[in-house]
N, C-alpha and C positions, 0 to 999 in steps of 0.2 A: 642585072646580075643574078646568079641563082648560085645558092648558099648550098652546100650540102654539111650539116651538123651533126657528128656524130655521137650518142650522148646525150641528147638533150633534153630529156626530159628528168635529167641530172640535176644537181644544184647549180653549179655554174654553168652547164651548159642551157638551161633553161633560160635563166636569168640574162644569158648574151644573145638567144635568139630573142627575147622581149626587148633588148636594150636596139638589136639591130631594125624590127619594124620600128622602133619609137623614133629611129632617126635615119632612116631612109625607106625613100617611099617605093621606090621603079626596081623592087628585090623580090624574090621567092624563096622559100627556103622549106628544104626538106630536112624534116627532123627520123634519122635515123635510129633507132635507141632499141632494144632488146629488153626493156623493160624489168631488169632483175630489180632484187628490195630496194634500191636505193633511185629505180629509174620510179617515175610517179607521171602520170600524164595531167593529176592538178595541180601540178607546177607551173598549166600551162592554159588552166580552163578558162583564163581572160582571153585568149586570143588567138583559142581553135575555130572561130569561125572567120577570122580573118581570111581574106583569099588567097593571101598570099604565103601562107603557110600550110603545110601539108607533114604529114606522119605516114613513116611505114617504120612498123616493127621488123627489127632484123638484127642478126649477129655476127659479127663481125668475123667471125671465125667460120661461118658457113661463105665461100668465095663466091657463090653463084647468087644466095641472095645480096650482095652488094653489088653485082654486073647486072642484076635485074632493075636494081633500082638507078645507078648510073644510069641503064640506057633508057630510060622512062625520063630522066630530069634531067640528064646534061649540065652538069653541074659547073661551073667555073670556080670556086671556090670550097676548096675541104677544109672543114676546120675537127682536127677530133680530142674530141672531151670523154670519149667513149673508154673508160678502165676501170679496174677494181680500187678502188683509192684508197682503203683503208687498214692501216699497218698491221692491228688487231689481226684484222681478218686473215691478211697473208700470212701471217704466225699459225696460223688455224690452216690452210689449206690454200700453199704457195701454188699447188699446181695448175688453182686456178687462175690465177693474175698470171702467170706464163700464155695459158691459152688466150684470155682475152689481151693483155696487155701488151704481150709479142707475137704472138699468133697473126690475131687478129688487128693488130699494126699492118704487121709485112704484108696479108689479103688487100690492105684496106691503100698501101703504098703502092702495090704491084694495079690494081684495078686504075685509082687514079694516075700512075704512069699511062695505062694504054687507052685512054679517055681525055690523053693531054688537058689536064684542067692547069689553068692559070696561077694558081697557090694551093700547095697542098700546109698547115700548119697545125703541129703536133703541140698539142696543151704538154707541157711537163710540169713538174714540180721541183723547188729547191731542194728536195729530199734527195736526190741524186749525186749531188756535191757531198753527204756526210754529215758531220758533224764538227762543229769550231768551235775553238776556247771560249776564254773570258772577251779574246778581242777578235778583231778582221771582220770581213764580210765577205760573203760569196761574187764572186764576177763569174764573168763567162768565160773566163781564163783556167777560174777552177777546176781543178782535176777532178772527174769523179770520182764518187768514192760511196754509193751507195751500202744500204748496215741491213736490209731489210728485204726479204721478197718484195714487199712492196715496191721499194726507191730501184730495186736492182731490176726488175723488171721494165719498170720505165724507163733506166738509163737503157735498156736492151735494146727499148720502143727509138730513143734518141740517136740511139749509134744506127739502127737501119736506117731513119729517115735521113740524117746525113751521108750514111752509100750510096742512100737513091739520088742524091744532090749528086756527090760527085760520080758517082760508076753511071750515070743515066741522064743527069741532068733535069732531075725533078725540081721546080718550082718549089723549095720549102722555106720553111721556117721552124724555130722552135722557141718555145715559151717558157721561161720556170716562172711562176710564178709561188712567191712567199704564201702561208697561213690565208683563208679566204675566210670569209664570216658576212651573213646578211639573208635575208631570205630565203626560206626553201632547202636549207641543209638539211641534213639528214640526222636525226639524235641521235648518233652514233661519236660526232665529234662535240671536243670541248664546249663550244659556246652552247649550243644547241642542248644538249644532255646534261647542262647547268640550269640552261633555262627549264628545264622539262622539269628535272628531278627538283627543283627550288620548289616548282608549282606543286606538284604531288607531293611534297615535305619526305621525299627518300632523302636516301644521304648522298653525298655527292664523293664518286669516291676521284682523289686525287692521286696519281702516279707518286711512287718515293716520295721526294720532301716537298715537291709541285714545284722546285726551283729549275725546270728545263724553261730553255725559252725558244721563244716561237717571234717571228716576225709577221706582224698582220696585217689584213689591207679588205678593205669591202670589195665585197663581190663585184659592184659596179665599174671600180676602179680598174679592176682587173678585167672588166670586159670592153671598157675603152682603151684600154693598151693590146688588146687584142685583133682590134677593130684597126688602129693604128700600123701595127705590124701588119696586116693583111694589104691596106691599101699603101703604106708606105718600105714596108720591110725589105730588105736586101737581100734578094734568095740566098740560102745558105746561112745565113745568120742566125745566132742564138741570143736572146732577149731578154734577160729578166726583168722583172716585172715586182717591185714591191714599194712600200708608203713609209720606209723607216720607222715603223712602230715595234718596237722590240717589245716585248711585256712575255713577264714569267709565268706557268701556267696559273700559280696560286694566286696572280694579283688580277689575271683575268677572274677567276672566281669570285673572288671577295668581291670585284668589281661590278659583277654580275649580282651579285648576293643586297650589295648596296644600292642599285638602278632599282630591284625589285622592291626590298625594300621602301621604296619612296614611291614607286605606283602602285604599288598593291602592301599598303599598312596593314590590309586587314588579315593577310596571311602569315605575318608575325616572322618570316624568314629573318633568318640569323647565321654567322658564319658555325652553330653548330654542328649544322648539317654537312661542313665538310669532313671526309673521313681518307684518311690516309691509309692509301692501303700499298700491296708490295707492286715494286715497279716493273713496267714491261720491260721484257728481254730485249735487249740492245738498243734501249733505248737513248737517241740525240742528246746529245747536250742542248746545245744551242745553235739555231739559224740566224744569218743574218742580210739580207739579199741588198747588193748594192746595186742601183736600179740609171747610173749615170750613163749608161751607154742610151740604151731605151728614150733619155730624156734630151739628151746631148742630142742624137742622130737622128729621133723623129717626132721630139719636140714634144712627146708629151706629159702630164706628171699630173700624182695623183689629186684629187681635189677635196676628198671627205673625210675631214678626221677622225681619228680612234673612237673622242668620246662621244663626238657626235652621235655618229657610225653605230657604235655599240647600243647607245641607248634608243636608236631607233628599230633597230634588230630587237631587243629586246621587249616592244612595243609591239613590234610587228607579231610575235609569239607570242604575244597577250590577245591579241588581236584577231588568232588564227586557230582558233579551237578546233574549230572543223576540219582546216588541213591538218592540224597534231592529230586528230581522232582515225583518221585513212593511213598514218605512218606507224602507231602505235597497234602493230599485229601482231598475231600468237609468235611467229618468226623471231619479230624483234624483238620480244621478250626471248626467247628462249637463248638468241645469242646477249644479249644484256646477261643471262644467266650461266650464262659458259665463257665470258669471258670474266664477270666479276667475282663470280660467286666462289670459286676457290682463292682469290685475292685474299689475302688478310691483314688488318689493319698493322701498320707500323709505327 
């Protein structure tokens, strides 16, 4: 079988092509990724010389280099990871997550239509459904109700890959999955830019009162629910994908703050270092992904707990200096400095 991944030199799309050599052998997979701040090719330096993987740089919004690279690899399998994912940013410059997110969807839908591949399956996000009270959870029932260029983009991404289901009869799928956390993110989200700034002794700033909540799940978990839906998914079908861990932003902090604190004494980390500053615009209440269909219809659920999960993550970033030193660029400071720097504490 031969994989086509778009994305993947992403956080999660990296981590699902590693997860996919580690447990099938008779596969190829081409990783397709364009490479912007958040794409990194040593996400991936364990097992570029594997043979059975391959890279071409490309964007999804140019149509001819995705028809270049289909007819080179004949793909049976789309999986795309490939978007702008970070809410931040889309407040900063929507019209880019339009081009790449819907844009370059629909190129990316229309190609594998005329290449009839076997599953085409669109990563989405629970950010799509909105935001919910104190109670409920998201199914696949829920109405969308994106708050965000970001989430509204993607639900854009969701509603073409469904026309192409029914006006064509494309092979899909779709995926939200909950909060992701574990190797290879990017310091741009929560866990990641806790663990960073803990280690540097900056402050750590927390949105409003840090009481939004998020629903979490490691990275792994979420790329064998992926793996799942592909070889067992219902074409047409929408999937969520989450580990029932609710946690609010600030008790991920303090949690993070307390993990470090006991491996690294010597750096004296304390919850001073959090700092409350004002909150992003339109910002969620709370997520909560009910993940019974996924579990119910093809049987699978997740396996690694929160704190486990967490404090290996956290290890892992101890661990990885070298990869922090290649993500920490002039870039990502100077966005670190245009999205915080006129924040003020509250």
């Amino acid at each position: 079988m031969k994989y086509f991944v778009t994305g993947g030199a992403g956080f999660i799309g990296s981590n699902f092509i590693r997860y996919l050599l580690n447990r099938h052998h008779n596969i190829k997979i081409l990783n397709f990724d364009s490479l912007t701040y958040a794409g990194n090719l040593n996400n991936l330096s364990d097992i570029e010389t594997d043979p059975r993987y391959f890279f071409v740089r490309g964007d999804l919004s140019e149509v001819k280099e995705i028809e270049n690279a289909f007819d080179r690899f004949q793909p049976d399998f789309v999986i795309n990871f490939a978007a702008e994912s970070h809410v931040d940013r889309s407040i900063l410059q929507p019209d880019i997550f339009v081009k790449s997110n819907v844009l370059g969807v629909l190129n990316l839908l229309q190609v594998s239509l005329n290449h009839g591949v076997k599953k085409y399956v669109q990563i989405s996000t629970d950010e799509v459904y909105g935001s919910l009270g104190k109670t409920g959870m998201f199914t696949e029932k829920t109405q969308l109700d994106p708050r965000s260029p970001y989430s509204a983009s993607k639900a854009s991404a969701d509603l073409l890959t469904q026309a192409y289901f029914h006006t064509f009869n494309l092979p899909v799928n779709i995926t939200r999955c909950s909060n992701n956390y574990g190797p290879y993110q990017f310091p741009e989200k929560l866990i990641p830019l806790t663990i960073l700034n803990c280690l540097n002794g900056k402050k750590i700033p927390v949105y409003g009162d840090g009481l939004n909540v998020r629903d979490w799940i490691h990275v792994e978990d979420h790329c064998s629910a992926i793996d799942y839906v592909l070889q067992k998914g219902r074409p047409g079908k929408v999937y969520n994908i989450g580990a029932n861990n609710e946690r609010s932003n600030i008790e991920i902090v303090k949690l993070i703050i307390q993990i470090l604190a006991e491996l690294r004494p010597d750096l004296k980390i304390s919850e001073e270092l959090v700092s409350y500053v004002e909150d992003r615009k339109g910002h969620d209440q709370r997520y909560a992904i009910d993940s019974t269909k996924i579990q119910k219809d093809l049987k699978w659920k997740p396996s690694i707990s929160f704190e486990h999960g967490l404090k290996d993550t956290v290890r892992w970033y101890l661990d990885h200096h070298d990869w922090l030193d290649t993500i920490i660029t002039k870039g990502y400071l100077e966005y670190y400095q245009r999205v915080y720097a006129n924040r003020f504490p509250v």
